[in-house]
CHARMM-style PDB file with segment names, atoms N, HN, CA, C and O in Angstrom:
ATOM      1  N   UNK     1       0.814  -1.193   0.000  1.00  0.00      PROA
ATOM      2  CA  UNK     1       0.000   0.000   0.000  1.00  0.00      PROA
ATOM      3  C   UNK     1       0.857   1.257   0.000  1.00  0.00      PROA
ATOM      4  O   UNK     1       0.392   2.378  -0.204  1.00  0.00      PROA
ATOM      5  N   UNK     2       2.253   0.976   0.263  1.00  0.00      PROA
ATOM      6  HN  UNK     2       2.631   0.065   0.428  1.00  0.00      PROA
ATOM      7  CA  UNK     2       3.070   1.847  -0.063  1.00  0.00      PROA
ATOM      8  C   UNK     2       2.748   3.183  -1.198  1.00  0.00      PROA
ATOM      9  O   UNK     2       2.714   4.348  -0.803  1.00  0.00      PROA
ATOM     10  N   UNK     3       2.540   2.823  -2.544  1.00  0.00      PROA
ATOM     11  HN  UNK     3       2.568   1.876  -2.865  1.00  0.00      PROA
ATOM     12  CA  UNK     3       2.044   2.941  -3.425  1.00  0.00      PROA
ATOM     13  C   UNK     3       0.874   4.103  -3.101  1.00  0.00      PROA
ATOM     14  O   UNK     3       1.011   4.943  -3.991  1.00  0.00      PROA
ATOM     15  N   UNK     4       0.033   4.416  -2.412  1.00  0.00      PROA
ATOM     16  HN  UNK     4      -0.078   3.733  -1.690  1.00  0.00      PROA
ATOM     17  CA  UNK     4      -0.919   4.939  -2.183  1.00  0.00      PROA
ATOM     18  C   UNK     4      -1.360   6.116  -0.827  1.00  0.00      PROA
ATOM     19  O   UNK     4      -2.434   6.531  -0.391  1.00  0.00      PROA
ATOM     20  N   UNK     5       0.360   6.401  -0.415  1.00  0.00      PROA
ATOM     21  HN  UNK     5       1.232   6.064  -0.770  1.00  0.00      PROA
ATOM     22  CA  UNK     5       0.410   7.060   0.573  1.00  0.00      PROA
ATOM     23  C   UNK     5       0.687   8.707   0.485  1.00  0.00      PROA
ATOM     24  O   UNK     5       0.635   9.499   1.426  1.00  0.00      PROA
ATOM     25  N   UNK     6       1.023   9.018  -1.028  1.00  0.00      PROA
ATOM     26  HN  UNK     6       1.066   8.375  -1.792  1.00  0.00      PROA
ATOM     27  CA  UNK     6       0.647  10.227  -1.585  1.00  0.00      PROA
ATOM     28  C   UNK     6      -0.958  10.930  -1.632  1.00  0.00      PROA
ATOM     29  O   UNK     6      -1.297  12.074  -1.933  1.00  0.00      PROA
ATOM     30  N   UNK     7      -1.922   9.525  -1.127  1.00  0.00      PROA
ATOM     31  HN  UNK     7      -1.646   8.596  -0.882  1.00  0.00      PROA
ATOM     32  CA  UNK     7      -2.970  10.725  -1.289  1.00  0.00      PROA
ATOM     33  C   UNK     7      -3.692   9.833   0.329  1.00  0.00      PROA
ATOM     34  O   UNK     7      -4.919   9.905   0.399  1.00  0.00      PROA
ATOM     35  N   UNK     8      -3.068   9.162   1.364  1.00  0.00      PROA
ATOM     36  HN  UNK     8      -2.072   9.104   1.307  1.00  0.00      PROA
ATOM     37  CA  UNK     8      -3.128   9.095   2.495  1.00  0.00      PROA
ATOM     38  C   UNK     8      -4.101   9.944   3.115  1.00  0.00      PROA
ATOM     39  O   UNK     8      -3.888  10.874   2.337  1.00  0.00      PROA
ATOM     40  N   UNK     9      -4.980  10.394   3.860  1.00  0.00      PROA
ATOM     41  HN  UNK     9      -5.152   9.638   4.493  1.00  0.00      PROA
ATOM     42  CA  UNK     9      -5.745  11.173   4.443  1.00  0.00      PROA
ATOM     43  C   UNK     9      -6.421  12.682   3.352  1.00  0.00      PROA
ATOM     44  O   UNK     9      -7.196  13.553   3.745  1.00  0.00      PROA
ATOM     45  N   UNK    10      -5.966  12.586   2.326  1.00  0.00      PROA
ATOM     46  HN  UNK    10      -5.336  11.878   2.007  1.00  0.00      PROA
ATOM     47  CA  UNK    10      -6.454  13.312   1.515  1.00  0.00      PROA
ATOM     48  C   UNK    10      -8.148  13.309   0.977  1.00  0.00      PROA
ATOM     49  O   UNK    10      -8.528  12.239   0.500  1.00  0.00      PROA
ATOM     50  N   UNK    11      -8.973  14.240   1.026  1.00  0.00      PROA
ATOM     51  HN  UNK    11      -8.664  15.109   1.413  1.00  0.00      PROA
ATOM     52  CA  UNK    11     -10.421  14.108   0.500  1.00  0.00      PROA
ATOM     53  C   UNK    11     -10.856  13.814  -1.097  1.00  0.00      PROA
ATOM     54  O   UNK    11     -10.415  14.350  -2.113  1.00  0.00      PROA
ATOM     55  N   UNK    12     -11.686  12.966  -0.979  1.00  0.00      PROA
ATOM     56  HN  UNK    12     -12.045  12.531  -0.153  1.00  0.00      PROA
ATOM     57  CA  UNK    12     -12.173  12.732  -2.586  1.00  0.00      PROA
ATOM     58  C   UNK    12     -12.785  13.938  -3.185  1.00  0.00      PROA
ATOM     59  O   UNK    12     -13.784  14.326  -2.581  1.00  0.00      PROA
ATOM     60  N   UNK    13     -12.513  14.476  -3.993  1.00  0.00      PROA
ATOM     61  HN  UNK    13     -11.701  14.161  -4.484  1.00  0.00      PROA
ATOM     62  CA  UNK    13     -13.125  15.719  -4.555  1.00  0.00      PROA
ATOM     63  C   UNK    13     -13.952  15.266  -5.959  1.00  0.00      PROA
ATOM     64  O   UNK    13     -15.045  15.810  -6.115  1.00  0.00      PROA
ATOM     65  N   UNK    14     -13.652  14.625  -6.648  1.00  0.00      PROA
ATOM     66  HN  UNK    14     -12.764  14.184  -6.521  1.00  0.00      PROA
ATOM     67  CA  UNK    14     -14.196  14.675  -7.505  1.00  0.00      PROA
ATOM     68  C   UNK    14     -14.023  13.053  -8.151  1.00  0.00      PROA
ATOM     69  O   UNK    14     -12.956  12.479  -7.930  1.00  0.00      PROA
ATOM     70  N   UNK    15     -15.065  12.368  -8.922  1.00  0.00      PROA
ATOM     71  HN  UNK    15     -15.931  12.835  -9.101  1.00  0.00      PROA
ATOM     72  CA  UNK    15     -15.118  11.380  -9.744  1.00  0.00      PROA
ATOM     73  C   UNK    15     -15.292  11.060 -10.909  1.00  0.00      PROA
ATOM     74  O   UNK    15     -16.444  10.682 -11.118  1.00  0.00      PROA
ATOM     75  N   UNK    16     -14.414  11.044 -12.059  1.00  0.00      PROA
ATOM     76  HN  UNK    16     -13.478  11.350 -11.889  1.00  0.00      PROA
ATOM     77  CA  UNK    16     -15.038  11.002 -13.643  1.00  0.00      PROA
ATOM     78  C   UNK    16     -15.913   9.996 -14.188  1.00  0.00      PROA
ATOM     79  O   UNK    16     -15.456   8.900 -13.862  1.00  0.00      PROA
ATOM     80  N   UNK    17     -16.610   9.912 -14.640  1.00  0.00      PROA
ATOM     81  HN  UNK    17     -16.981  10.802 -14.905  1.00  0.00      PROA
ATOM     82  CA  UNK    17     -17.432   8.956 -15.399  1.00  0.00      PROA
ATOM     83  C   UNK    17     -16.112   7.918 -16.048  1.00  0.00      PROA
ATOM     84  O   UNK    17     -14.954   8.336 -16.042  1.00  0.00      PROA
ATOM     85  N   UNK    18     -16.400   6.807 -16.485  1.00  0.00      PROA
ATOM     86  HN  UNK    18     -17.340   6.468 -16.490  1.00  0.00      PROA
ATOM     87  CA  UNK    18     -15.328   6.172 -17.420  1.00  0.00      PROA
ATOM     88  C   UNK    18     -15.015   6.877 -18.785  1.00  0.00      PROA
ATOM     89  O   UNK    18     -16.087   6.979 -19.381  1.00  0.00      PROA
ATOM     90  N   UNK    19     -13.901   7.453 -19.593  1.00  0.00      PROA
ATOM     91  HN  UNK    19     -13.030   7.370 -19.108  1.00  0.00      PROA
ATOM     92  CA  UNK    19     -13.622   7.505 -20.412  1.00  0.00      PROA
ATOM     93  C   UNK    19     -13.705   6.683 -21.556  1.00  0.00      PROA
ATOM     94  O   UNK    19     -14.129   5.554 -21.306  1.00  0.00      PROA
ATOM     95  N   UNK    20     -13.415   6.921 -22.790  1.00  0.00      PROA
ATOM     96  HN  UNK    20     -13.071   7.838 -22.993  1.00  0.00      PROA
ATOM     97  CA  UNK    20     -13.531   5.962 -23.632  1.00  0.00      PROA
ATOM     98  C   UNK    20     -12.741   4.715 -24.083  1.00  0.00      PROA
ATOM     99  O   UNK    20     -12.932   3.947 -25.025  1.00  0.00      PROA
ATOM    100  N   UNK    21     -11.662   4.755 -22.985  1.00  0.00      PROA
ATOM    101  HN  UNK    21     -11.507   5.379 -22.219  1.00  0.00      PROA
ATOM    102  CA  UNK    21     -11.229   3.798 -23.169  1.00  0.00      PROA
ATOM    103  C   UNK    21     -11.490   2.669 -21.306  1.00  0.00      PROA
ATOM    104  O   UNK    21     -10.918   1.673 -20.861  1.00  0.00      PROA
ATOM    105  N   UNK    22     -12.551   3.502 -20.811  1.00  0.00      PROA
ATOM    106  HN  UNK    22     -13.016   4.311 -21.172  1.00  0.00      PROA
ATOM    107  CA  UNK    22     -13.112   2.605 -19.610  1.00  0.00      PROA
ATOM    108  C   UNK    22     -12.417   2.560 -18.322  1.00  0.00      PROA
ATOM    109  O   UNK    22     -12.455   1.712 -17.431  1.00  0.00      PROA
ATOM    110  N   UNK    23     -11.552   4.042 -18.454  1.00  0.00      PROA
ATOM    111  HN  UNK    23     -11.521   4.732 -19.177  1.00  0.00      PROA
ATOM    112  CA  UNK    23     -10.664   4.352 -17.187  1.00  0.00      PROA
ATOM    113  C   UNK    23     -11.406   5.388 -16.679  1.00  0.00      PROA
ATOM    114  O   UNK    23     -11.936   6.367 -17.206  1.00  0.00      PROA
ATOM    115  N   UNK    24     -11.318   4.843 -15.168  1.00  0.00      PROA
ATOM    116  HN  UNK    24     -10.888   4.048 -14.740  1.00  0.00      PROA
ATOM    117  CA  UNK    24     -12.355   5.963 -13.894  1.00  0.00      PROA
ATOM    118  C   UNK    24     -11.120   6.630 -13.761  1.00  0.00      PROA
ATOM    119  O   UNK    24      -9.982   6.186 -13.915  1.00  0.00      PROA
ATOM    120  N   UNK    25     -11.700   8.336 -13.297  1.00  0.00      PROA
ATOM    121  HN  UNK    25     -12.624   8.696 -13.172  1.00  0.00      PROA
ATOM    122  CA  UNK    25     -10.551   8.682 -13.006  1.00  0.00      PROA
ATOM    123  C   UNK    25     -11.084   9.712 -11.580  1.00  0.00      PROA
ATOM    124  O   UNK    25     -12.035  10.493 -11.544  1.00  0.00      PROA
ATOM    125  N   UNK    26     -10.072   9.364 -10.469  1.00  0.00      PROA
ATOM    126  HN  UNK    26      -9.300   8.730 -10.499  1.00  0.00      PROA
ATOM    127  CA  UNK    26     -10.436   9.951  -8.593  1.00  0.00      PROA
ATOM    128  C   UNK    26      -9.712  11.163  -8.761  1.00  0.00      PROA
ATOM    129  O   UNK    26      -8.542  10.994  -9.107  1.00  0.00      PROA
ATOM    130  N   UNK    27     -10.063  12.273  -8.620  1.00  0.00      PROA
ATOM    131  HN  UNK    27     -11.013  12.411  -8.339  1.00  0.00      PROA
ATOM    132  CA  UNK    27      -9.382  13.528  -8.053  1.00  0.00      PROA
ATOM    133  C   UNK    27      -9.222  14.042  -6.741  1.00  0.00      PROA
ATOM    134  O   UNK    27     -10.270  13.750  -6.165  1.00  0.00      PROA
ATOM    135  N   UNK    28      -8.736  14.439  -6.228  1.00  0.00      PROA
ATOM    136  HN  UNK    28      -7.885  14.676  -6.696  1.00  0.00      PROA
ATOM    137  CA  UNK    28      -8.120  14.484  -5.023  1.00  0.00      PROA
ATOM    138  C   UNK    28      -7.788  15.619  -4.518  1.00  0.00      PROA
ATOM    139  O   UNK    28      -7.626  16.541  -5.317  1.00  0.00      PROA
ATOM    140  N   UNK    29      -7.560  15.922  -2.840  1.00  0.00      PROA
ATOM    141  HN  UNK    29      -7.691  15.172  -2.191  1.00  0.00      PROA
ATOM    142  CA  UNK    29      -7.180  17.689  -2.748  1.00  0.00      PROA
ATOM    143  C   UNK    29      -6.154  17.524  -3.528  1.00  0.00      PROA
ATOM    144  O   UNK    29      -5.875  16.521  -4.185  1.00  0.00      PROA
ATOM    145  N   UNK    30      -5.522  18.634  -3.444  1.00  0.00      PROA
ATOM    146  HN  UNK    30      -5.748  19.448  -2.910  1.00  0.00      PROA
ATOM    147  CA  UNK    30      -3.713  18.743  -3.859  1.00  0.00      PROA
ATOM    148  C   UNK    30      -3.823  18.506  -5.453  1.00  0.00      PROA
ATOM    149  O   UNK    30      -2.811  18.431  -6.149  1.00  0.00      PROA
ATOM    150  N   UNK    31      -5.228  18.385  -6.018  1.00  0.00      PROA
ATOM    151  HN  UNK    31      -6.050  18.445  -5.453  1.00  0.00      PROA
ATOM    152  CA  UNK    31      -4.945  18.021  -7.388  1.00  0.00      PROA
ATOM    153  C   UNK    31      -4.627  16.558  -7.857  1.00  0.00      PROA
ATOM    154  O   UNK    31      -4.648  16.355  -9.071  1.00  0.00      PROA
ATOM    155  N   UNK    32      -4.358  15.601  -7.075  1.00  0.00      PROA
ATOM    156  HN  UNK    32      -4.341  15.766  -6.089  1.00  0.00      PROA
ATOM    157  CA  UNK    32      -3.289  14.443  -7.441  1.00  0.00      PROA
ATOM    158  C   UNK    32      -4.934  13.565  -7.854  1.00  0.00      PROA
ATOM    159  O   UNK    32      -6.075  13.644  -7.400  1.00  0.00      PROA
ATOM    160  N   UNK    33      -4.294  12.782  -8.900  1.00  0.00      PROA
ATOM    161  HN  UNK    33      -3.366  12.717  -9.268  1.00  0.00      PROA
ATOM    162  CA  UNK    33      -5.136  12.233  -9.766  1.00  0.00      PROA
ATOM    163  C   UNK    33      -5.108  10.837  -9.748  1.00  0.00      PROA
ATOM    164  O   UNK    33      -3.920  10.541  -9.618  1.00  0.00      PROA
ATOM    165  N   UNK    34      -5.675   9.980  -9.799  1.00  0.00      PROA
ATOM    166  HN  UNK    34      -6.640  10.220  -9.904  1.00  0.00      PROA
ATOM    167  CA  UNK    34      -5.313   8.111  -9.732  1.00  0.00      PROA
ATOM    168  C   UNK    34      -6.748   7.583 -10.706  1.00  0.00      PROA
ATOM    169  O   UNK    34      -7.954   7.613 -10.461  1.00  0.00      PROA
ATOM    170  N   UNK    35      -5.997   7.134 -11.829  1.00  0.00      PROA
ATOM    171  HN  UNK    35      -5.017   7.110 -12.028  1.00  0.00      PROA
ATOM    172  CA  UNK    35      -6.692   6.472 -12.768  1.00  0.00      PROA
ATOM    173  C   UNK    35      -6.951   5.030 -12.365  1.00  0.00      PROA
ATOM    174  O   UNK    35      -6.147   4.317 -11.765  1.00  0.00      PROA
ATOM    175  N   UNK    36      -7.979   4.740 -12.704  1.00  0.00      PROA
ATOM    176  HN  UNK    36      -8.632   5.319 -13.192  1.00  0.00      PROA
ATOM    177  CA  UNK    36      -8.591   3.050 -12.545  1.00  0.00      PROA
ATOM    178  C   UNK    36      -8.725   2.590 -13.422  1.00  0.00      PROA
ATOM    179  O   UNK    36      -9.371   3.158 -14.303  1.00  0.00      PROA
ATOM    180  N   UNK    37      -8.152   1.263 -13.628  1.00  0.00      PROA
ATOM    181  HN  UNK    37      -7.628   0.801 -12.913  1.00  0.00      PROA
ATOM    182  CA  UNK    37      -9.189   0.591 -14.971  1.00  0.00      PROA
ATOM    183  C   UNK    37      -8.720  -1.270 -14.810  1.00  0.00      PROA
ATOM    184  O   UNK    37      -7.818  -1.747 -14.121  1.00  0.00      PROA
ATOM    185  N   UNK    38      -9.634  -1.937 -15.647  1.00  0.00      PROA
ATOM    186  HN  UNK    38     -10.367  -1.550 -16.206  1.00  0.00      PROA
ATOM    187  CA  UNK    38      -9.473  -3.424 -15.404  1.00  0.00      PROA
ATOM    188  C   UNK    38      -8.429  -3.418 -16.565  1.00  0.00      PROA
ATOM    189  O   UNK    38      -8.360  -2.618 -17.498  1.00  0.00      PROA
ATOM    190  N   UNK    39      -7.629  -4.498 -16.294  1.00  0.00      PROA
ATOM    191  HN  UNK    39      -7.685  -5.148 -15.536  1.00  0.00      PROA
ATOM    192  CA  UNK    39      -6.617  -4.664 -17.355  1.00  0.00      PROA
ATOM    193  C   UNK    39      -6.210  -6.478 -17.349  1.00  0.00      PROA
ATOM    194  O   UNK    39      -5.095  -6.846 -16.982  1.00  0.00      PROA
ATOM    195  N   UNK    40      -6.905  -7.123 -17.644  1.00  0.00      PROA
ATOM    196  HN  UNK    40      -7.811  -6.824 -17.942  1.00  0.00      PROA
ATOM    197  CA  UNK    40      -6.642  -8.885 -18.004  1.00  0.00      PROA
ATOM    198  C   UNK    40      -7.566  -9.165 -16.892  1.00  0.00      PROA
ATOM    199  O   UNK    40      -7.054 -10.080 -16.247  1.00  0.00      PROA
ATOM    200  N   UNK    41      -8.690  -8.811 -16.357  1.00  0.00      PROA
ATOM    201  HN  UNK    41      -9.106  -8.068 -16.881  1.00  0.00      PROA
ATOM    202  CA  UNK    41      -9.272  -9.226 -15.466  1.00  0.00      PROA
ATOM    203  C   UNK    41      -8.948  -8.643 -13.839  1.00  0.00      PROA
ATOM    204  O   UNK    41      -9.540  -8.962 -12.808  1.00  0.00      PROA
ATOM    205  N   UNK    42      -7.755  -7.647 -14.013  1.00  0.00      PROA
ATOM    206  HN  UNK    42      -7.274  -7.388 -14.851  1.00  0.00      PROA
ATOM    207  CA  UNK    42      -7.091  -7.263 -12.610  1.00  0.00      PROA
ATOM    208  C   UNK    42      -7.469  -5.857 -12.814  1.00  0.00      PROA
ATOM    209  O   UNK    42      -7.704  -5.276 -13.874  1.00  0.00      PROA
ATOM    210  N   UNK    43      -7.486  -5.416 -11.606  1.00  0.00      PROA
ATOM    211  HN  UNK    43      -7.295  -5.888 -10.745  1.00  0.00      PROA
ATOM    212  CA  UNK    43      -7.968  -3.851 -11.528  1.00  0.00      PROA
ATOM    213  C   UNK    43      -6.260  -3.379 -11.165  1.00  0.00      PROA
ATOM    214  O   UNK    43      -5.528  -3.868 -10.304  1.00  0.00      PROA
ATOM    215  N   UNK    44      -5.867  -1.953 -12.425  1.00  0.00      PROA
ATOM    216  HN  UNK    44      -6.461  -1.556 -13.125  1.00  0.00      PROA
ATOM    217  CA  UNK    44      -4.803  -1.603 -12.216  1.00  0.00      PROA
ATOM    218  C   UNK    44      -4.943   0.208 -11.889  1.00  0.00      PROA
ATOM    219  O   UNK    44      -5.863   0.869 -12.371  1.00  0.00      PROA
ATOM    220  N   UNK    45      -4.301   0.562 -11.362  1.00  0.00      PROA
ATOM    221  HN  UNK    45      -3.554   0.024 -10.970  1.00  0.00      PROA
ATOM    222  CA  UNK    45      -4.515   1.901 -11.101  1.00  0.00      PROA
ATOM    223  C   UNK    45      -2.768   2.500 -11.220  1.00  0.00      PROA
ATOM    224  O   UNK    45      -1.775   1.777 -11.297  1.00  0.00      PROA
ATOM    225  N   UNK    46      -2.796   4.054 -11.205  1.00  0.00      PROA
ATOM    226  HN  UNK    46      -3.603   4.642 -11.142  1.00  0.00      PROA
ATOM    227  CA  UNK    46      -1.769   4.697 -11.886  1.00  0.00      PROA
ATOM    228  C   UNK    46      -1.942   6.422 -11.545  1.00  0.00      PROA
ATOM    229  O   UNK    46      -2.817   7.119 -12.057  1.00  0.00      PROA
ATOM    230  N   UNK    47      -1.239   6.756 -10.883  1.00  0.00      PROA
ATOM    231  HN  UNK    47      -0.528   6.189 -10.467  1.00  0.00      PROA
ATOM    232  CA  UNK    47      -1.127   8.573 -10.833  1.00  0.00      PROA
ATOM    233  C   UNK    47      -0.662   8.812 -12.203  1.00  0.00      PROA
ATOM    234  O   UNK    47       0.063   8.287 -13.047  1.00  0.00      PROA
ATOM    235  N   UNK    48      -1.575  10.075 -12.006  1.00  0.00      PROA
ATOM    236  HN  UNK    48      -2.165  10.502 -11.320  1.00  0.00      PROA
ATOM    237  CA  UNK    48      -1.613  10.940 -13.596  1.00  0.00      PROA
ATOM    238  C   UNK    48      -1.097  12.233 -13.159  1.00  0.00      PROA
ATOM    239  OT1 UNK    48      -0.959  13.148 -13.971  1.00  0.00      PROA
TER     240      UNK     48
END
């Protein structure tokens, strides 16, 4: 979970609908962004 301690106690601000290629995307205070999406059956996520 290492991985996920940049947005640690931070508030959800905002949620995108899926894009067209079927990536959610979480916005966050501070701006910081973390894309979602399934990728071979596994859910992979990624700062933008």
């Amino acid at each position: 979970m290492e991985k996920f301690e940049q947005i640690k106690m931070l508030e959800l601000v905002k949620v995108d609908d899926p894009d067209s290629d079927g990536d959610l995307t979480l916005t966050f205070q501070e701006d910081k962004k973390l894309k979602v999406k399934i990728v071979d059956g596994k859910l992979v996520s990624e700062f933008i």
